[in-house]
C-alpha positions in Angstrom: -264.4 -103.7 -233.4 -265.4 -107.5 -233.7 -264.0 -110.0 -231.0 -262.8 -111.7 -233.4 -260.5 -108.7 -234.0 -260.3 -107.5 -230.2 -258.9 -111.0 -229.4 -256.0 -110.9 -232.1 -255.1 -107.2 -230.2 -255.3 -109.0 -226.9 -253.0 -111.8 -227.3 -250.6 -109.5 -229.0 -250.5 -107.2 -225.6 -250.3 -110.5 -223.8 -246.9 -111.3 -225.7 -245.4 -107.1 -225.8 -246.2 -105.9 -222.5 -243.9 -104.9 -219.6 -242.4 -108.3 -218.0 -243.1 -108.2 -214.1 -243.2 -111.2 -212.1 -246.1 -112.5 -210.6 -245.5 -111.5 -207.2 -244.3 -107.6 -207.7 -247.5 -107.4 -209.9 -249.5 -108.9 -206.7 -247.8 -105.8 -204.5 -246.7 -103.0 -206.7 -249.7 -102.8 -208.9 -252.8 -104.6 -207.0 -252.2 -103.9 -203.5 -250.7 -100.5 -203.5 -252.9 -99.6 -206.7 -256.0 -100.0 -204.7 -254.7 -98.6 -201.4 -253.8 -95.7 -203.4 -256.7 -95.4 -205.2 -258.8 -95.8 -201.7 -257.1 -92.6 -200.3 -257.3 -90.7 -203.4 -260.9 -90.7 -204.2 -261.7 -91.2 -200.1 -263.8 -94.3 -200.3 -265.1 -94.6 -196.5 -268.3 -96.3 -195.4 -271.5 -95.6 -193.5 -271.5 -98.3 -191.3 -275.5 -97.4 -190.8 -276.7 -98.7 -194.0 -275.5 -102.3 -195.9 -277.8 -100.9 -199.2 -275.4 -97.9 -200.4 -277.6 -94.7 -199.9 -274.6 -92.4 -201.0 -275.0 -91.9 -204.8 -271.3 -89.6 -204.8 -270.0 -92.5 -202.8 -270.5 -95.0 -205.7 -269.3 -92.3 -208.1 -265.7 -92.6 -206.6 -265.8 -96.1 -206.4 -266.3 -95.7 -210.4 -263.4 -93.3 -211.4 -261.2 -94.9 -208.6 -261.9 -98.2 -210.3 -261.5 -97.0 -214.0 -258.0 -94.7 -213.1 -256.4 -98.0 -211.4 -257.7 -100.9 -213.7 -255.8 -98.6 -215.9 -252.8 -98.4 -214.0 -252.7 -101.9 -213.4 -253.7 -103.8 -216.1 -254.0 -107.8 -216.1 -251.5 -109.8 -215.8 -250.5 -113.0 -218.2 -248.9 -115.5 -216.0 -247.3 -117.7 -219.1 -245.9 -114.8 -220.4 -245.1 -112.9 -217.5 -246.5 -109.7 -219.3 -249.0 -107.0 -218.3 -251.7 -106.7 -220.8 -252.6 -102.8 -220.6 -255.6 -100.5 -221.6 -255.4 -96.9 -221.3 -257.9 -95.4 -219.3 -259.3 -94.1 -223.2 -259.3 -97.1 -224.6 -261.2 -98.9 -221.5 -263.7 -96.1 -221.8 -264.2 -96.6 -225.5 -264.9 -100.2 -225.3 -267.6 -99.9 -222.3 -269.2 -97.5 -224.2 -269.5 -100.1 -227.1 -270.3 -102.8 -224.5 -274.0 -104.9 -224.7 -276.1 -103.2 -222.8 -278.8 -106.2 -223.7 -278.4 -110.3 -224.4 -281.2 -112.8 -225.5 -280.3 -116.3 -223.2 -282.3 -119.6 -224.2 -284.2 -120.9 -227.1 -287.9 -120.5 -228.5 -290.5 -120.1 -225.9 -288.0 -119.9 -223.5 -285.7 -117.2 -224.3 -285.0 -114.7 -222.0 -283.5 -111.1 -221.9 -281.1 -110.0 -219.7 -281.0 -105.9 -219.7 -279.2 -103.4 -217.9 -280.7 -102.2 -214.7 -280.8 -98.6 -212.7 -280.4 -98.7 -208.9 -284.1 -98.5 -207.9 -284.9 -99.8 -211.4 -288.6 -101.2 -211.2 -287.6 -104.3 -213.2 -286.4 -106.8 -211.1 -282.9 -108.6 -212.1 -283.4 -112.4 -213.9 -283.5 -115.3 -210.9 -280.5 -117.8 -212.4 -281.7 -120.4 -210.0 -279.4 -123.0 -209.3 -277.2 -125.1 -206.7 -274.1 -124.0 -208.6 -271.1 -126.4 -208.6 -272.6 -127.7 -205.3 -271.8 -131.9 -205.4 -274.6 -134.3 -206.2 -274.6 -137.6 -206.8 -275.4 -138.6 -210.4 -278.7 -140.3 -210.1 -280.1 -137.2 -208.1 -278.7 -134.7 -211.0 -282.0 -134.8 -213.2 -284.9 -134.7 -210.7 -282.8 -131.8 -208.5 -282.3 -129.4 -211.7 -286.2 -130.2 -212.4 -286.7 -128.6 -209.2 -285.2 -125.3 -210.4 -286.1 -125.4 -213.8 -289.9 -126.2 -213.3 -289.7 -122.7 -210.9 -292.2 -120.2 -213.1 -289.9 -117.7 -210.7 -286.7 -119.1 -212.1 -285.7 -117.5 -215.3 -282.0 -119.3 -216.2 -280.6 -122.4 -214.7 -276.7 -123.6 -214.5 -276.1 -127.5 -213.4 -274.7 -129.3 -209.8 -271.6 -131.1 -209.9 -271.2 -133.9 -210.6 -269.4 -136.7 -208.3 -268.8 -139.0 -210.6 -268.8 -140.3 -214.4 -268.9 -143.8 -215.5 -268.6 -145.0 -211.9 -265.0 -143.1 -211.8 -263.5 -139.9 -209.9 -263.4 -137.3 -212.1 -259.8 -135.8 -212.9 -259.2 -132.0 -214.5 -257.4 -132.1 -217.6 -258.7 -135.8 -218.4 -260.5 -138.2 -220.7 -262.9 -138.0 -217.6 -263.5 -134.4 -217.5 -264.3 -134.3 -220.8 -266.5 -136.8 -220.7 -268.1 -135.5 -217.7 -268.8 -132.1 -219.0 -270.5 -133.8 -222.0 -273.1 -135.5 -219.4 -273.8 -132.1 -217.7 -275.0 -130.9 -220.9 -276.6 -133.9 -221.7 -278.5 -134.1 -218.6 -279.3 -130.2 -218.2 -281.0 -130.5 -221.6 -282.7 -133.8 -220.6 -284.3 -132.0 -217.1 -285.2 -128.7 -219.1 -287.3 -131.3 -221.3 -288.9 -133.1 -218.0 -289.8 -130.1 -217.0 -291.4 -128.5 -219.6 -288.4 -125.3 -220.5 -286.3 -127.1 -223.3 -285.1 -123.8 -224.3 -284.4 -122.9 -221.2 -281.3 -120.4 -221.0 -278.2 -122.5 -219.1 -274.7 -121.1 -217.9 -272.4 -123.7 -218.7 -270.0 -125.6 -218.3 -269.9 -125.9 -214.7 -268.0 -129.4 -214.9 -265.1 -127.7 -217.1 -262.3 -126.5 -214.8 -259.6 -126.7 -218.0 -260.0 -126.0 -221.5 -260.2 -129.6 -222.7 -263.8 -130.4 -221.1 -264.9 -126.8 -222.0 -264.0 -126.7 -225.3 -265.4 -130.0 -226.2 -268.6 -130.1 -224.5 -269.2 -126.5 -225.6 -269.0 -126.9 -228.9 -271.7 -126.2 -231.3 -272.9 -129.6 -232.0 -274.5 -130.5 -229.2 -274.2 -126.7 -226.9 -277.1 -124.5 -228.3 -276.4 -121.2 -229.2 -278.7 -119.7 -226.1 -276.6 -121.1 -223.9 -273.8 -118.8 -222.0 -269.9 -119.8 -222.2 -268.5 -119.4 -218.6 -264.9 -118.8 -217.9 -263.0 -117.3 -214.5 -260.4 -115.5 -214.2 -257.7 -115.8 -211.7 -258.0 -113.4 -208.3 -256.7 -111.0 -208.7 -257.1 -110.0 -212.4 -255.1 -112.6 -214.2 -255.0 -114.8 -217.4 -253.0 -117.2 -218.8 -252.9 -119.9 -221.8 -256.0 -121.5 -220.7 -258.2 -119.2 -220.4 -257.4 -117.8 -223.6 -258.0 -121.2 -225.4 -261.5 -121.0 -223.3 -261.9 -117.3 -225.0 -260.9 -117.8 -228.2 -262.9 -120.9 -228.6 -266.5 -119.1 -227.5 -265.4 -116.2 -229.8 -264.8 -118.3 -232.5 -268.5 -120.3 -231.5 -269.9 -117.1 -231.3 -271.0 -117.8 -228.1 -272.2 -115.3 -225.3 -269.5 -114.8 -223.2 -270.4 -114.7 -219.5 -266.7 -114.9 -217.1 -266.4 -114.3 -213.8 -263.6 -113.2 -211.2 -264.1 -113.2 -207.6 -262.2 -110.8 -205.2 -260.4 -112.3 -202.2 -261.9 -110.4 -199.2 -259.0 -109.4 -196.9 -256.8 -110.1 -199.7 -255.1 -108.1 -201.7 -257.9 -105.7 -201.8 -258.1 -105.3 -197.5 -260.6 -105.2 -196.6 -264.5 -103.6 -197.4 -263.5 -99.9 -199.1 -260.7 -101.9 -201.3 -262.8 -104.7 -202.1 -265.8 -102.0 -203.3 -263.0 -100.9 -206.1 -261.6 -103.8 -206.4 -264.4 -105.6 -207.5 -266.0 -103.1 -209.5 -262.6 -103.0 -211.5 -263.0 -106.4 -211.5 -266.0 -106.4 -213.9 -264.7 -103.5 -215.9 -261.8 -105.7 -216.4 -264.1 -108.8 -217.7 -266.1 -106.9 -220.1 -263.1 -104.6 -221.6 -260.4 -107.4 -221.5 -262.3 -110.7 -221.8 -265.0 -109.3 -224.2 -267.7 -110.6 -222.2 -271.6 -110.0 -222.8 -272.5 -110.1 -219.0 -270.7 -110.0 -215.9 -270.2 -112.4 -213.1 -268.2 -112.9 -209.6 -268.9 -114.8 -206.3 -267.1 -112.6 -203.4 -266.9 -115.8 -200.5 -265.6 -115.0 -197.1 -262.7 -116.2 -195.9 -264.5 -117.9 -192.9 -267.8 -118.7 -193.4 -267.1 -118.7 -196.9 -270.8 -117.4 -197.7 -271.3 -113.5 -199.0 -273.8 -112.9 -196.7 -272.3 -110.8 -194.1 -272.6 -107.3 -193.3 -269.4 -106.4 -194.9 -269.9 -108.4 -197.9 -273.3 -107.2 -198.6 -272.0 -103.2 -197.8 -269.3 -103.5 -200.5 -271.3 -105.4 -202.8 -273.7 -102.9 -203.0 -271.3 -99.4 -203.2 -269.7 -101.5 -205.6 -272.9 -102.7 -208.0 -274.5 -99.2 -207.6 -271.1 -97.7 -209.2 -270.9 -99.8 -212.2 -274.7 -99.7 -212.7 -274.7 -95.3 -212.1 -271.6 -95.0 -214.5 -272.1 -97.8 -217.0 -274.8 -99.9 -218.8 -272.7 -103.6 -218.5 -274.4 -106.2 -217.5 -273.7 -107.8 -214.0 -274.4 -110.9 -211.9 -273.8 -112.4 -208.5 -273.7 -115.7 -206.8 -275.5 -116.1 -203.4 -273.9 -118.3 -201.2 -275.7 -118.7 -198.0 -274.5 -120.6 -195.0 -277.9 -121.9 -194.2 -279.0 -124.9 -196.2 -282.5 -126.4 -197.7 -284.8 -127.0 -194.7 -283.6 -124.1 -192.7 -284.6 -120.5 -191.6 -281.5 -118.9 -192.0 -281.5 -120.0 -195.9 -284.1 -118.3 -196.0 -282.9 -115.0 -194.2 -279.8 -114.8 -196.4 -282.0 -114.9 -199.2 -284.0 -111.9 -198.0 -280.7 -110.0 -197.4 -278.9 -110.7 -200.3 -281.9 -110.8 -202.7 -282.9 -107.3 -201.5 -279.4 -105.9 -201.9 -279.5 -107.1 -205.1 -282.4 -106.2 -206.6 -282.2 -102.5 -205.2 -277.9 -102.3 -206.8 -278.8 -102.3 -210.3 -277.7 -105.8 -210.7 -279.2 -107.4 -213.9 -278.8 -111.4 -212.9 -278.1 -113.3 -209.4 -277.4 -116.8 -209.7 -278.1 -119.2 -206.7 -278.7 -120.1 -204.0 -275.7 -122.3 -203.9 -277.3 -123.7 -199.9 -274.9 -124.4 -197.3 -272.3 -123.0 -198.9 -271.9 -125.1 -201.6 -270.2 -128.2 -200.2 -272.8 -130.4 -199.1 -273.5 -132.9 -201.1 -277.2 -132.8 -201.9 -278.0 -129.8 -200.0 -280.2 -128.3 -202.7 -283.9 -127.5 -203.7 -285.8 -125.6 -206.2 -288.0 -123.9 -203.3 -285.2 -121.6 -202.0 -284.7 -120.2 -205.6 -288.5 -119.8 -206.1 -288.0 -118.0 -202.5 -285.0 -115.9 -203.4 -286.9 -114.7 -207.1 -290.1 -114.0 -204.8 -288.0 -111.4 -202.5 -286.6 -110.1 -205.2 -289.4 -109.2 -207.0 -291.2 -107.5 -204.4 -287.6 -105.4 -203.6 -288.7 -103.6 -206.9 -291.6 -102.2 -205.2 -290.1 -100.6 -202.1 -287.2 -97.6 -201.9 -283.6 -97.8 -200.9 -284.1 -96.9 -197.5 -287.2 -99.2 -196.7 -285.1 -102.1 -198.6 -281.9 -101.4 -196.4 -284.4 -101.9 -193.3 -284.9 -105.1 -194.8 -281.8 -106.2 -195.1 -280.6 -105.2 -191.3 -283.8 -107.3 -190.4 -282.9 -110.1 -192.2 -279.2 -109.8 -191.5 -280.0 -109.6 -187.5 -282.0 -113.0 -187.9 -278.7 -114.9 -188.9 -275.8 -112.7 -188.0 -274.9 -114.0 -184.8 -275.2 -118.0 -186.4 -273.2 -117.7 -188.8 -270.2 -119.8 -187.4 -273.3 -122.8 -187.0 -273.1 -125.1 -189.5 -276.9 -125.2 -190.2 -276.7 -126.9 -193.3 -280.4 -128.6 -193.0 -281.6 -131.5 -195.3 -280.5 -133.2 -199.0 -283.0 -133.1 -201.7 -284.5 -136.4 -201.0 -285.2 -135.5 -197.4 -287.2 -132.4 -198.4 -288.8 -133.5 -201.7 -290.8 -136.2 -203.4 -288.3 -137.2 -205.6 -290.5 -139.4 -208.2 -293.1 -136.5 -208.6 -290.2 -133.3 -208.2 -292.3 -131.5 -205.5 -291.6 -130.2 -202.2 -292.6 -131.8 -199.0 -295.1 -130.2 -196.3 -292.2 -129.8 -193.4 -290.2 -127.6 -196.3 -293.1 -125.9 -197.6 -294.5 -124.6 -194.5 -291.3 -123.5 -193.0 -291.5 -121.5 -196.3 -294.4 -119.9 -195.8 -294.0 -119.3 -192.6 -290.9 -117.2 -193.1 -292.4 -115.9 -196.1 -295.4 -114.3 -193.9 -293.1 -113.4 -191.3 -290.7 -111.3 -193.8 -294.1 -109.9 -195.2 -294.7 -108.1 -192.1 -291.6 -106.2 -191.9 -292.9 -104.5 -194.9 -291.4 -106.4 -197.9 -294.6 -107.3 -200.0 -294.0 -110.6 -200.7 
């Protein structure tokens, strides 16, 4: 069935559903749903190992996931209606899921495939600084940075703090004119930097509809680019993400949503979030139609996704979609560290590794210092992150969960610091877009470091 079709079905379910309100959906179907599903299929962790070495382990994770994204369903907060799939009709529609997409133009173009745990192939490096804040006259040279990365294989844009000289305000003239610059100015740095076809998730600058659906239209948004969209935690829609959806659809645009699990939410905490999340993507790719799958677990702390319990559930969790399914799935890094520091370049090790060895297919990142500091972004650390995730491919899961403890040991006890190092200008030659020798050599000397543990960089 056509999305074009699927979508028609969708809103219909969206308007006949069962009626719930928004908070007994919260409780009765989420949180007991997943607590219930936990005991049932008896989802318990090894706390030796962060990379999941338990193949019937991730096995539960899947049916638990499948049997209460069923139950559950997502709900429509406009209509105050449960759209529900039975557990036949989710099972039908992963089957005829992508299992394969072609990102970017010409030269350029990439393709995103799905991955084994242990596959040999490592996943695509989606280097970026993701919605981190820049100011508009660094935008260009910073994203050259990333794009001009051999190592970096897709790109999505900064944020940016201002347009025409104003604030920019959601659901305004301003947005929409601000999401039109991103473009504008991604496809003028992929040009600088010799990838004009390079593949771009987009539109970062779009929180509502209005700025998404005009800067993603197809006269000036090529048809490589991906159309991103989030849902609301935990798995729900409404009017506005439906105009997003029913826009791309009708663009035939590649679909690329994410939805990102609260951890110690309504999920609790590291067994819950493992189904949680991995109904999360089922939900994406058999509700929202979606040709690859995205989400950004943060803390609710350090609001990073590199600690222990993060990367342990992220990996049961991308090892069961990846055993059971062949959807395609992506990550956000969001270290604590920023640009100019050694624990950057540790979380990049951990959660590179993790990745790599999960079966995931794309990891976007790394969005340094957590995302918030304006300017606190370099191409290096994605050239980095791509480097260790490469030579992942080449080791087993054991070896690579030794890696990760290493890694993880090296930051672990910091991660309440606020090491968020240096801006962009600080660390680079900003006229000729290259690193600087202070940056470069704390790079390699990490790099040789990491090397003797046994990962071949």
């Amino acid at each position: 069935m056509k999305n074009t079709t699927k979508i028609f079905d969708l809103f219909e379910r969206s308007l006949t559903g069962p009626i719930m309100t928004e908070k007994d959906f919260d409780m009765k179907c989420v949180s007991v749903g997943i607590a219930k599903a936990v005991k049932k299929y008896d989802i318990t962790f090894d706390d030796k190992h962060i990379i999941n070495q338990d193949d019937a382990l991730a096995d539960r994770v899947w049916e638990a996931a499948v049997e209460f994204l069923a139950e559950c369903g997502v709900y429509h907060q406009d209509t105050s209606r449960i759209i529900k799939f039975s557990r036949q009709e989710i099972e039908d529609a992963l089957r005829d899921a992508p299992s394969e997409v072609r990102l970017g133009n010409g030269t350029d173009t990439v393709v995103e495939r799905w991955r084994s745990v242990d596959d040999e192939r490592p996943p695509l490096n989606a280097g970026s600084p993701v919605g981190t804040p820049i100011a508009n006259k660094y935008f260009v040279p910073v994203m050259q940075s990333y794009i001009k990365e051999p190592m970096v294989d897709v790109t999505t844009g900064a944020t940016l703090e201002t347009v025409g000289g104003m604030e920019i305000r959601t659901r305004s003239a301003l947005e929409i004119l601000a999401a039109w610059e991103e473009v504008q100015l991604i496809k003028h740095a992929a040009q600088m930097a010799g990838r004009p076809g390079m593949p771009y998730i987009g539109v970062q600058m779009s929180v509502s509809d209005v700025g998404h659906i005009s800067a993603a239209g197809r006269g000036d948004y090529p048809s490589g680019y991906t159309h991103t969209l989030g849902i609301i935690s935990e798995l729900k829609s409404n009017n506005e993400i439906f105009n997003k959806l029913a826009h791309s659809i009708m663009q035939g645009g590649i679909i690329d949503p994410y939805a990102n699990p609260i951890y110690g939410g309504l999920g609790g905490g590291k067994e819950g979030q493992a189904v949680l999340l991995t109904a999360e993507m089922i939900a994406l790719s058999v509700f929202f139609m979606s040709a690859c799958n995205g989400s950004s677990p943060t803390h609710p702390v350090f609001f990073n996704d590199t600690t222990k319990d993060l990367l342990m559930y992220q990996s049961l969790s991308y090892q069961a979609i990846a055993r059971n399914s062949h959807i395609l799935t992506n990550l956000t890094l969001t270290p604590v560290g920023g640009p100019g520091t050694k624990k950057l370049l540790y979380e990049c090790v951990a959660f590179g590794t993790m990745c790599s060895k999960s079966g995931l297919t794309r990891v976007l990142g790394p969005r340094s210092a957590t995302g918030v500091i304006s300017g606190h972004m370099t191409g290096l650390e994605a050239r980095f992150h791509g480097e260790v995730m490469h030579a992942a491919t080449k080791i087993d899961r054991v070896a690579a969960d030794k890696i990760v403890k290493k890694a993880l040991s090296m930051y672990e006890d910091k991660m309440g610091e606020h090491e968020f190092g240096k801006p962009f200008w600080e660390l680079y030659d900003v006229e000729k877009v290259t690193p600087n020798k202070e940056w470069l050599d704390m790079y390699q000397e990490v790099k040789e470091e990491v090397a003797g543990w046994g990962l071949p960089l």
